[in-house]
C-alpha positions, 0 to 999 in steps of 0.5 A: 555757794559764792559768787563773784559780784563787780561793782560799777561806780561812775562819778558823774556831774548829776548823781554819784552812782554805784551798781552791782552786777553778777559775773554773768552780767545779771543786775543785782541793785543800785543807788544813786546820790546827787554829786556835790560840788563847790562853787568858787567865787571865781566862777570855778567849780570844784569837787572834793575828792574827800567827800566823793570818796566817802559818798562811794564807800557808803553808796557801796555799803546801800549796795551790799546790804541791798544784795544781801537783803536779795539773797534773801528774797530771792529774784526781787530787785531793788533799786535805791534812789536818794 
């Protein structure tokens, strides 16, 4: 049977986070990476979209594998912090 999944992405100043969730609301899994930005030798700081896209695809990918590694140990949950 399938079921719809949402993911959640939030870009923050600490960490890049993605979370899964059922449409019911129900947690599935998460993972978290440390957001990376570039300190100019002005003082300004500065993201490069390229890398937080490549971050989110592949904390997006740690997600799905983690849900379908839960399908198969069903009401385990597991939450990834790297």
């Amino acid at each position: 049977m399938s079921q719809i999944v949402f993911f959640g992405i939030d870009l923050g100043t600490t960490n890049t986070k993605v979370i899964a969730v059922k449409e019911s609301g129900e947690f599935i899994a998460s993972a978290r990476r440390a957001t990376d930005w570039i300190v100019l030798p002005n003082g300004r700081i500065e993201a490069d979209a390229d890398l937080l896209y490549k971050k989110v695809v592949d904390l997006t990918k740690k997600v799905e594998d983690l849900e379908n590694e839960l399908r198969n140990k069903k009401d385990t949950i597991v939450n990834i912090k790297k």
